[in-house]
C-alpha positions as CSV (number, residue, x, y, z in Angstrom):
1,X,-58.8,10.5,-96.8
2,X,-62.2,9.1,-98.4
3,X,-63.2,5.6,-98.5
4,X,-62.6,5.2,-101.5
5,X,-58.9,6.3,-101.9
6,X,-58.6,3.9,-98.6
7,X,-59.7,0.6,-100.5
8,X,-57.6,1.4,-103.9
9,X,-54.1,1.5,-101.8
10,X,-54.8,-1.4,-99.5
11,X,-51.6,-3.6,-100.1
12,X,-52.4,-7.6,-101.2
13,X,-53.4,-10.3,-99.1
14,X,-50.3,-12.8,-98.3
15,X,-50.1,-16.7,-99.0
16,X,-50.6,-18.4,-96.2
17,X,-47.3,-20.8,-94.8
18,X,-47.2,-23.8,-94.0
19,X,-47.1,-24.1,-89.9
20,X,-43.9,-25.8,-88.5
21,X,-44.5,-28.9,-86.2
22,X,-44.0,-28.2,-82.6
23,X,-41.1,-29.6,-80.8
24,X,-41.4,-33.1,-78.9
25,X,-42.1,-33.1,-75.2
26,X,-38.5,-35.1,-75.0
27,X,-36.4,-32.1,-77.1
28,X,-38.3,-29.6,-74.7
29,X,-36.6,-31.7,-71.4
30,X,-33.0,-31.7,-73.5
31,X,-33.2,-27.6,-73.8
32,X,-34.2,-27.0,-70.1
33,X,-31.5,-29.7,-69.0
34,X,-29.1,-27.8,-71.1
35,X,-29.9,-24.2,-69.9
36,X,-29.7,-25.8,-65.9
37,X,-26.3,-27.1,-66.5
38,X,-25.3,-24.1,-68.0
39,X,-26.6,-21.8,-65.3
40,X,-25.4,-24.3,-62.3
41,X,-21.6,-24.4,-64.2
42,X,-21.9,-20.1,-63.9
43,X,-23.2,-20.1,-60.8
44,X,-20.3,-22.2,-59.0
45,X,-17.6,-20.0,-61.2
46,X,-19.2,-17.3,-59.0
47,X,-19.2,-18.9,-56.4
48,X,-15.8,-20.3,-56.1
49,X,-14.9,-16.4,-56.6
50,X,-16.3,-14.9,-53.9
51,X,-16.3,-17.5,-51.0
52,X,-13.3,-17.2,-48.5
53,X,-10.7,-19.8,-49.7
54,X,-10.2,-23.2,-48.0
55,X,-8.2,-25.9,-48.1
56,X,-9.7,-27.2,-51.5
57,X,-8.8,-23.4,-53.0
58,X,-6.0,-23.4,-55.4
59,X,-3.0,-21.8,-54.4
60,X,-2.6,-20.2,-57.6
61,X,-5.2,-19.9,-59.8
62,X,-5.4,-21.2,-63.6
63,X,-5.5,-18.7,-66.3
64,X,-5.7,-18.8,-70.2
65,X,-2.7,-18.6,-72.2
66,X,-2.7,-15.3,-73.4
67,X,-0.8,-14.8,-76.5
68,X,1.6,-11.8,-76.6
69,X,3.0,-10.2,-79.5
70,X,6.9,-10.0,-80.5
71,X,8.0,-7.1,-78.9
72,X,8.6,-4.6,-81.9
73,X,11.2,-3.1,-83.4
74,X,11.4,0.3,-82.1
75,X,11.5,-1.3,-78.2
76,X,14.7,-3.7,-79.2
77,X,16.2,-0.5,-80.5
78,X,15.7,0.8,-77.4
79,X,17.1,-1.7,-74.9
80,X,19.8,-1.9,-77.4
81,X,20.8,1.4,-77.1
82,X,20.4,1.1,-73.3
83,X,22.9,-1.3,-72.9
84,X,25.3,0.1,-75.6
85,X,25.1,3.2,-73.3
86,X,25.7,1.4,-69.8
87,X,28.1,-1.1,-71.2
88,X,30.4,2.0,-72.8
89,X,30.0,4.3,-68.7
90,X,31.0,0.8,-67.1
91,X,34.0,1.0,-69.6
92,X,35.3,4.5,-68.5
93,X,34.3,4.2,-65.2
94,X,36.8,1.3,-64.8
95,X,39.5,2.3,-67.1
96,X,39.1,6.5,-67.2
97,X,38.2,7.3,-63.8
98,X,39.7,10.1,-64.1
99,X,37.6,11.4,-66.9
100,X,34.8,12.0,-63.9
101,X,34.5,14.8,-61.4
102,X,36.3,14.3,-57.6
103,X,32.9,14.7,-56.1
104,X,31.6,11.6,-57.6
105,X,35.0,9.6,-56.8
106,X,33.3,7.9,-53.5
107,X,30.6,7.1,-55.1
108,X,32.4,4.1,-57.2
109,X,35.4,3.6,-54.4
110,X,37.9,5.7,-55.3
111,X,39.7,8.6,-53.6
112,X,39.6,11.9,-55.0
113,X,42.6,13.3,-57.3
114,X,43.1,16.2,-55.1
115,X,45.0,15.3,-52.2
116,X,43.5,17.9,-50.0
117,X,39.9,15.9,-50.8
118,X,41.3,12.5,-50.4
119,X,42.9,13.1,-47.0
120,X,39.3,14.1,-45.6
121,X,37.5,11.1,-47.1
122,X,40.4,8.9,-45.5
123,X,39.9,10.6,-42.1
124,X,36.1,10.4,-42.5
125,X,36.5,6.7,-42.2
126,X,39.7,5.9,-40.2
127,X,39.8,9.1,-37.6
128,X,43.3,10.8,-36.3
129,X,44.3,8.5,-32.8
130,X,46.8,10.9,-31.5
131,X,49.3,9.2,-28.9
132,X,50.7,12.6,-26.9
133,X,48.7,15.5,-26.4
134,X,49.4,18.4,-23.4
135,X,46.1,19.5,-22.8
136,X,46.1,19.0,-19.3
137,X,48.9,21.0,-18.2
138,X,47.9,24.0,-20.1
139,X,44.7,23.7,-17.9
140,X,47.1,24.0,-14.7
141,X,49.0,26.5,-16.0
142,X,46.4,29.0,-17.0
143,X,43.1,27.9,-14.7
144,X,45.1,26.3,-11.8
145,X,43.0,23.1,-13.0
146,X,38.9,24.9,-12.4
147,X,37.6,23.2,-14.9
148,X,34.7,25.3,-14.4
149,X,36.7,27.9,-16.1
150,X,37.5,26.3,-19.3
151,X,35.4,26.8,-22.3
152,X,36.6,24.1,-25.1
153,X,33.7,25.0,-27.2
154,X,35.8,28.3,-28.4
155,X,39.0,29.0,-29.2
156,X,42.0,28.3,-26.4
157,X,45.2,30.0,-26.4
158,X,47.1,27.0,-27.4
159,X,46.7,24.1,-29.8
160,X,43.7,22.2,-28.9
161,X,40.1,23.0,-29.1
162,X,36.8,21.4,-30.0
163,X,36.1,23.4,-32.9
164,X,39.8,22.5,-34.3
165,X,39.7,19.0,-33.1
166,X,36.7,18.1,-35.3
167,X,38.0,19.7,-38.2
168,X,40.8,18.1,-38.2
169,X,38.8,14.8,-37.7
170,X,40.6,13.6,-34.6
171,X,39.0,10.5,-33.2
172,X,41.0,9.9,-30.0
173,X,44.3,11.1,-28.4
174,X,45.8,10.4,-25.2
175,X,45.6,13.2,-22.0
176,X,49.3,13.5,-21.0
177,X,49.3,14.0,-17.7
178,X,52.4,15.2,-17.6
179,X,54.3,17.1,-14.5
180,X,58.2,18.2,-15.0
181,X,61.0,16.1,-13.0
182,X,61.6,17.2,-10.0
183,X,65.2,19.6,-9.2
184,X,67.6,17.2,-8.5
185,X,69.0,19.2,-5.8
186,X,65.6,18.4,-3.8
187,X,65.1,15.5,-4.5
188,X,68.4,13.7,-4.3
189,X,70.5,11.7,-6.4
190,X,68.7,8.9,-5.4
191,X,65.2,10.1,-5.6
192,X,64.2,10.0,-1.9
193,X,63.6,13.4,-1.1
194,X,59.3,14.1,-1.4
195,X,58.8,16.2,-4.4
196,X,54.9,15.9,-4.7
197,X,55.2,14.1,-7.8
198,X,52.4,12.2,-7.3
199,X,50.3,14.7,-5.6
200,X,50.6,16.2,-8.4
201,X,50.2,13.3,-11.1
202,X,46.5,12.8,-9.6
203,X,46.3,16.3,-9.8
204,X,46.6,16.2,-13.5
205,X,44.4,13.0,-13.7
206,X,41.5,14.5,-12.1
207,X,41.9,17.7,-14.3
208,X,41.8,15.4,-17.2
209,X,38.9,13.3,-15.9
210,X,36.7,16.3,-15.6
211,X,37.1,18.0,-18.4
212,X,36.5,14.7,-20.5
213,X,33.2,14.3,-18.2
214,X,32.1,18.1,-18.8
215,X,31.4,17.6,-22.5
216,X,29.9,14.1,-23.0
217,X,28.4,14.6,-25.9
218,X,32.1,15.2,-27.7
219,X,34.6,12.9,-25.5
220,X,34.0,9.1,-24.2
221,X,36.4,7.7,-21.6
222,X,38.6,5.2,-22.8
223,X,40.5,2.0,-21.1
224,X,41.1,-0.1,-24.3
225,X,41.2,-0.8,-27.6
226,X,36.8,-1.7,-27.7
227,X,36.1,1.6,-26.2
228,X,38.2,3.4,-28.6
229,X,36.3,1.6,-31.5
230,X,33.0,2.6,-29.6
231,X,33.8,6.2,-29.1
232,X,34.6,6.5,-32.4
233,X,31.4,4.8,-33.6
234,X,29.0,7.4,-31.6
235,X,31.2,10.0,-33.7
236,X,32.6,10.9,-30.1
237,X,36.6,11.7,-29.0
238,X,38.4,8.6,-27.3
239,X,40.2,10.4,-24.0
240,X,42.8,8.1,-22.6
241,X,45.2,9.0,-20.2
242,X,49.4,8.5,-20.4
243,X,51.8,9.4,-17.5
244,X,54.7,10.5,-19.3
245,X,57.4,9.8,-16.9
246,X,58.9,7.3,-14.5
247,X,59.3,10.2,-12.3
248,X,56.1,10.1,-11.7
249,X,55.4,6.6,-9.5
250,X,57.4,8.4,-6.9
251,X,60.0,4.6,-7.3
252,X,56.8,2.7,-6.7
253,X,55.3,0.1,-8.6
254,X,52.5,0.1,-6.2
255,X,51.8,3.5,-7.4
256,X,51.6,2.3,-11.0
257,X,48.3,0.1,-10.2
258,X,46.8,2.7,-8.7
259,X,47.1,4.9,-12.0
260,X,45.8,2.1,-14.4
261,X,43.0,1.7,-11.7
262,X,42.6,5.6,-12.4
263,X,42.3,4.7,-16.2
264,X,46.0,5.3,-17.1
265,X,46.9,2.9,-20.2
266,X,50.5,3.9,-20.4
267,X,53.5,5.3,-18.7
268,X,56.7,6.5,-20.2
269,X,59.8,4.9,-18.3
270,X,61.5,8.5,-18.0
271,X,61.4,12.3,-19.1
272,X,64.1,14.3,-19.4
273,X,65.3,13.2,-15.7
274,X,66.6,9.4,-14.8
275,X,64.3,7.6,-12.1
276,X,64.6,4.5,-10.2
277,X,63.6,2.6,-13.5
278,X,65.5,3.6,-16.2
279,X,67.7,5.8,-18.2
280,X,66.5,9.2,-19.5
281,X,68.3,10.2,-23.0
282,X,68.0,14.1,-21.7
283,X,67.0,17.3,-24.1
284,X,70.9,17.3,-25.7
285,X,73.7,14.8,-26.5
286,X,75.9,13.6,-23.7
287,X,73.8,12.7,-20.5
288,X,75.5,9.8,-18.5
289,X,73.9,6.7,-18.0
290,X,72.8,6.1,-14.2
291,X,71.8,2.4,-14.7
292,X,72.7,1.4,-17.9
293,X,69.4,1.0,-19.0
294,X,66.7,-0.6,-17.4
295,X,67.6,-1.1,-13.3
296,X,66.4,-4.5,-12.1
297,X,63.2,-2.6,-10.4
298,X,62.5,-1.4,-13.5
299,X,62.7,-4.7,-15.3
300,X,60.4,-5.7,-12.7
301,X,57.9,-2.6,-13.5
302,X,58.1,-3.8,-17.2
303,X,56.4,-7.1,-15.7
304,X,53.8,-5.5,-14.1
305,X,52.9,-3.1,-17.2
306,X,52.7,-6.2,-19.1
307,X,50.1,-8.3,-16.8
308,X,48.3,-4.6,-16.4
309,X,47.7,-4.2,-19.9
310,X,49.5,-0.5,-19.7
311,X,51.7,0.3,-22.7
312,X,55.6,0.7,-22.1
313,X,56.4,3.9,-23.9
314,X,59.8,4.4,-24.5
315,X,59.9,8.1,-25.7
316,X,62.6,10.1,-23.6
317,X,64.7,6.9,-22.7
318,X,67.9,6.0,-23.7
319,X,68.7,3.8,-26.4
320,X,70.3,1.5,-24.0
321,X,67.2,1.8,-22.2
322,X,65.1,1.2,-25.4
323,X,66.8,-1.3,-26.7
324,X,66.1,-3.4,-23.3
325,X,62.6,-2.6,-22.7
326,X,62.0,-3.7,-26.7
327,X,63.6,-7.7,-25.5
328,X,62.4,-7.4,-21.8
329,X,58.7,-6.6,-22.8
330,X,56.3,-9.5,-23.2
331,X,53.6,-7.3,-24.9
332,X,54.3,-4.3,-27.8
333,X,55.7,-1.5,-27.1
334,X,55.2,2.5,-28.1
335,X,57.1,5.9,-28.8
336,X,54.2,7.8,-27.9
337,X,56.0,11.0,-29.5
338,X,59.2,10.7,-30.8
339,X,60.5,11.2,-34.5
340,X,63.6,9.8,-36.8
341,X,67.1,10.4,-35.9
342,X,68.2,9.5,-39.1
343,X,66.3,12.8,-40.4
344,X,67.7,14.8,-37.8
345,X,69.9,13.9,-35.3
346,X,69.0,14.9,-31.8
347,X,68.6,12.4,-28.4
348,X,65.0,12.4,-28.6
349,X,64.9,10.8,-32.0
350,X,64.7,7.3,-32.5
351,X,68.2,5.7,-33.8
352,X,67.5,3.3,-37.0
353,X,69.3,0.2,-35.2
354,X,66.8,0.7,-32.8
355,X,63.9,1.0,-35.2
356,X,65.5,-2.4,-36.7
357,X,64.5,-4.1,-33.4
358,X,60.9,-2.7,-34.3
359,X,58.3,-5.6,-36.1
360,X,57.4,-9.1,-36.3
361,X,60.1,-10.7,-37.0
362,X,62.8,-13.1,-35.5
363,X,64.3,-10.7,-32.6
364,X,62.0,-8.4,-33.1
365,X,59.2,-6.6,-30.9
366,X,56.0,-4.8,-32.0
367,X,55.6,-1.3,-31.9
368,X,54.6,2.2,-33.1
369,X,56.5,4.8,-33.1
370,X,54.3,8.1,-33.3
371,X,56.1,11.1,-34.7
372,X,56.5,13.9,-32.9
373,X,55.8,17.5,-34.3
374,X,57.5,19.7,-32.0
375,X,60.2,21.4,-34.3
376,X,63.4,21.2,-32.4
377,X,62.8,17.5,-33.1
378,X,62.2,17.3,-36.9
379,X,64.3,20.0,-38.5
380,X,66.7,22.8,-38.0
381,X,65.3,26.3,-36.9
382,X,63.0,27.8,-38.9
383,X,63.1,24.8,-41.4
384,X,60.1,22.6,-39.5
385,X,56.9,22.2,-42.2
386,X,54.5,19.5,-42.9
387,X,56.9,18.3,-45.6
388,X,60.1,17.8,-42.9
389,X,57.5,15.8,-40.7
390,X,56.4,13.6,-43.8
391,X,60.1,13.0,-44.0
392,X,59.9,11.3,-40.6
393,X,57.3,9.4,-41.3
394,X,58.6,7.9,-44.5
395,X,61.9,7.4,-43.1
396,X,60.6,4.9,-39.5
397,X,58.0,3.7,-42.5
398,X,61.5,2.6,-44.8
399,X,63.1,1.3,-42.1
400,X,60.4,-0.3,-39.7
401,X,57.7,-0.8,-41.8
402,X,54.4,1.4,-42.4
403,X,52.8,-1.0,-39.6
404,X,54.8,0.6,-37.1
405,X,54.4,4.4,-37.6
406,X,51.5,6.8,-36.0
407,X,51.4,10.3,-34.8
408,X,52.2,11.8,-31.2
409,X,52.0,15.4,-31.8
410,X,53.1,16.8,-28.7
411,X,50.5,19.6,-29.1
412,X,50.2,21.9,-26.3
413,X,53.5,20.7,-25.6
414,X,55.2,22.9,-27.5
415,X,55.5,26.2,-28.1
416,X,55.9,26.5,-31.3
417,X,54.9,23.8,-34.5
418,X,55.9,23.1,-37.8
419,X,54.5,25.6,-40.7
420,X,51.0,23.5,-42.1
421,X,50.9,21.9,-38.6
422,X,49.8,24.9,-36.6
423,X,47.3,22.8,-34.8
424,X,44.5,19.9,-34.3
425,X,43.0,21.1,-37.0
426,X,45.8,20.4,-39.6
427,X,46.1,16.6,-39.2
428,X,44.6,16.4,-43.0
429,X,47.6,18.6,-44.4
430,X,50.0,15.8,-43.7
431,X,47.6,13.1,-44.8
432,X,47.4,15.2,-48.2
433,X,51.4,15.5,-48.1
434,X,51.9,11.6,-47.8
435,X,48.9,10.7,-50.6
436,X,50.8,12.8,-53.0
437,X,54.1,10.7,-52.1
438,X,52.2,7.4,-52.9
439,X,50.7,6.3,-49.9
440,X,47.2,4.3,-50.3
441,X,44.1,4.5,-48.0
442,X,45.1,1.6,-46.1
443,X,48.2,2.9,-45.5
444,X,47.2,5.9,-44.0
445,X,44.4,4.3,-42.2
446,X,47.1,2.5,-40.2
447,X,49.3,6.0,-39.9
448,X,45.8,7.6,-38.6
449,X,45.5,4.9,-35.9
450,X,45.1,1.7,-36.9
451,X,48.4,1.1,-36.0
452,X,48.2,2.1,-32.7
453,X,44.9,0.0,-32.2
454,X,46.7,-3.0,-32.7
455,X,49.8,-2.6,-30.6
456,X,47.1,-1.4,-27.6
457,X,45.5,-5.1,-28.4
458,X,48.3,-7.2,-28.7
459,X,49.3,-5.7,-25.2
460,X,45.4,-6.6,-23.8
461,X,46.1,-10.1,-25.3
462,X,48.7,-10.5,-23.5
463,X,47.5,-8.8,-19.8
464,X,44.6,-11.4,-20.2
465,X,47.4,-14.1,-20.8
466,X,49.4,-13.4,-17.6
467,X,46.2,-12.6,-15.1
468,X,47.2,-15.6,-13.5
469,X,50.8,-14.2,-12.4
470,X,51.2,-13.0,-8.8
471,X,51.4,-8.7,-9.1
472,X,54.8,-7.8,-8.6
473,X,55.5,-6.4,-5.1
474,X,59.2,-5.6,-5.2
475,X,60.4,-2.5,-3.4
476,X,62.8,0.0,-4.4
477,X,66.4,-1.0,-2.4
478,X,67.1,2.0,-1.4
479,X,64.2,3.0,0.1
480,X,64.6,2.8,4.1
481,X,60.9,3.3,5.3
482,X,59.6,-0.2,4.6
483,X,61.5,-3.4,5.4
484,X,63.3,-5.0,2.8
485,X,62.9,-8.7,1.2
């Protein structure tokens, strides 16, 4: 560019403005002061921030109302259609249960429709406490008692097996340790004669002993009602032991406190035999009495049962004998297997004036009766079924009360069983049976063992209550080896 061209584009010179006055020395001070207090007020925000707190730090700290908008109307549609849809399940889930599946029935607290399901939820929680149970003597009869040759884990010849005892959710039974009465030709007609009864009896408790202690992790030795409850807390078998005969003390009460210091917790006054103690009822109709009843010594065995804590059982006896024991007894009683003579009419059964004298009442005595399976005693041949033992039940249920009615199956006992009832395993099948005939889940908690758990603990409350009381030491009077009173 020339010179020239530079000079004819140069843009006009600008008026010169007026210059502002500068500002005092005091309005200088003012803006520094300001700016100080400002930086000083930001610097102890931080400060207060990030130092540790103390005791002048606030224990929650200020913040600015924020202000939040009304919710919209798509989210009240929402929540309004959330609680239209719980409000209407809360509806049919308390007035059409049965509009919902048995597999989610538990969930809300109800029992399944099918009965089948509902037994096993029942049993889940309140476990099958059977009071009569043979396993020992099929031990002596087919391994002379070598524990070391029994296998529970598999299948045994007769009714009772691990396997079959969990499913059929048994959570305790009692280890009869039963041997048979002695020939009465032996042993004399008044009982003198040695038979090795009791040899035999502590035979039968240390076969039962050991093969509770060779498989800890399933059974759990029991001496009472708490160790019951534990067992069946661990999800292990309660083993107790009953002596099912009088028979069986060889006429000595002395011989009774040795079996509850063995871990026996109850002894039936008589088999099929009479003893020293009391009147048998026999197998068929007709037996004569021998004492009437109860004989003064075993009155006196009643009293030391009592202050034991051992359970009378009164399956086998007479009624005479029954009806005795049941206003003798201080504590409750048991049939530890015995069924409904109204149902079917055979000695074994359990008359209904008897089962009259049975309860809470005014001249009445608790008990359980605990129904017995075998089918000779619940129906005529070839008519014995889950339904004919139901019948049982229901009827000592009508007449006694469902309070006072529990199971003693008799398994491996028997030789043959009722058609549903084939073994441990089937317990549910009669649960099912009496759910479809109305009964609740309490009901049949108390059938399953309840029942008997608070018989067993009525008759502790009562052995602490009388561990002040002298043990009885009367002696049989016909016995001639000792000297008499």
């Amino acid at each position: 560019m020339s010179p020239s061209s530079s000079q004819g584009s140069r843009a006009p010179t600008p008026e010169p403005q007026p210059r502002a006055d500068p500002p005092s020395r005091d309005a200088v001070n003012q803006m520094i002061l300001g700016l100080g207090k400002s930086y000083v007020s930001a610097q102890r925000i931080a400060d207060r921030d990030d130092r540790a707190p103390d005791e002048s730090t606030a224990l929650l700290r200020q913040h600015a109302a924020v202000d939040r908008p009304a919710p919209g109307k798509a989210r009240i549609a929402v929540w309004a259609v959330l609680t239209t849809v719980f409000a209407v399940s809360l509806v049919f889930l308390l007035g059409f249960p049965q509009l919902f599946p048995d597999a989610l029935a538990p969930l809300f607290g109800k029992l399944p429709r099918d009965p089948t399901r509902a037994a096993l939820v029942i049993l889940d929680n309140a476990p099958v406490i059977d009071g009569h149970i043979d396993l020992p003597i099929l031990l002596r009869m087919l391994y002379a008692n070598n524990v070391s040759a029994v296998d529970l884990t598999k299948e045994l010849p007769g009714h009772v097996d691990i396997p079959r005892l969990r499913q059929g959710k048994v959570g305790g039974f009692f280890w009869s340790v039963y041997v048979n009465c002695a020939d009465p030709a032996t042993e004399g007609e008044d009982f003198l004669a040695s038979t090795w009864r009791v040899r035999d009896t502590l035979e039968q408790i240390d076969v039962a002993r050991l093969t509770i202690e060779k498989y800890p992790d399933v059974f759990q030795y029991a001496l009472g009602s708490g160790d019951i409850r534990d067992a069946i807390s661990k999800g292990k078998i309660a083993s107790l032991l009953g002596v099912e005969g009088g028979h069986q003390l060889g006429n000595s009460i002395a011989v009774l406190r040795t079996y509850h210091a063995l871990g026996v917790r109850y002894v039936t006054l008589t088999h099929t035999c009479h003893n020293a103690f009391a009147d048998s009822c026999g197998m068929t109709p007709g037996k004569i009495p021998l004492h009437g009843g109860l004989s003064p010594l075993g009155l006196r065995l009643i009293d030391e049962m009592n202050r034991l804590g051992v359970l009378v059982d009164l399956s086998h006896t007479s009624d005479d004998t029954a009806r005795q024991a049941l206003k003798h007894s201080k504590a409750p009683v048991i049939w530890s297997h015995s069924s409904a003579r109204a149902v079917y009419d055979v000695p074994r059964n359990v008359p209904d004036d008897v089962l009259a004298l049975v309860g809470t009442g005014e001249g009445q005595t608790d008990a359980v009766v605990m129904v017995n399976f075998a089918p000779f005693f619940v129906a005529a041949p070839g008519n014995a079924s889950v339904y004919t033992v139901a019948d049982h039940v229901e009827h000592i249920a009508k007449i006694a009360g469902k309070k006072h009615v529990g199971l003693g199956s008799d398994y491996d006992g028997i030789e043959e069983t009722p058609v549903g009832l084939e073994d441990v395993s089937k317990y549910p099948a009669l649960f099912a049976e009496l759910y479809k005939r109305g009964w609740d889940r309490y009901e049949l908690a108390g059938l399953a063992g309840a029942n008997l758990l608070r018989v067993f603990e009525g008759a502790e409350k009562v052995s602490l209550e009388l561990q002040a009381a002298e043990p009885v030491f009367d002696v049989y009077h016909k016995r001639s080896d000792m000297p008499l009173p």
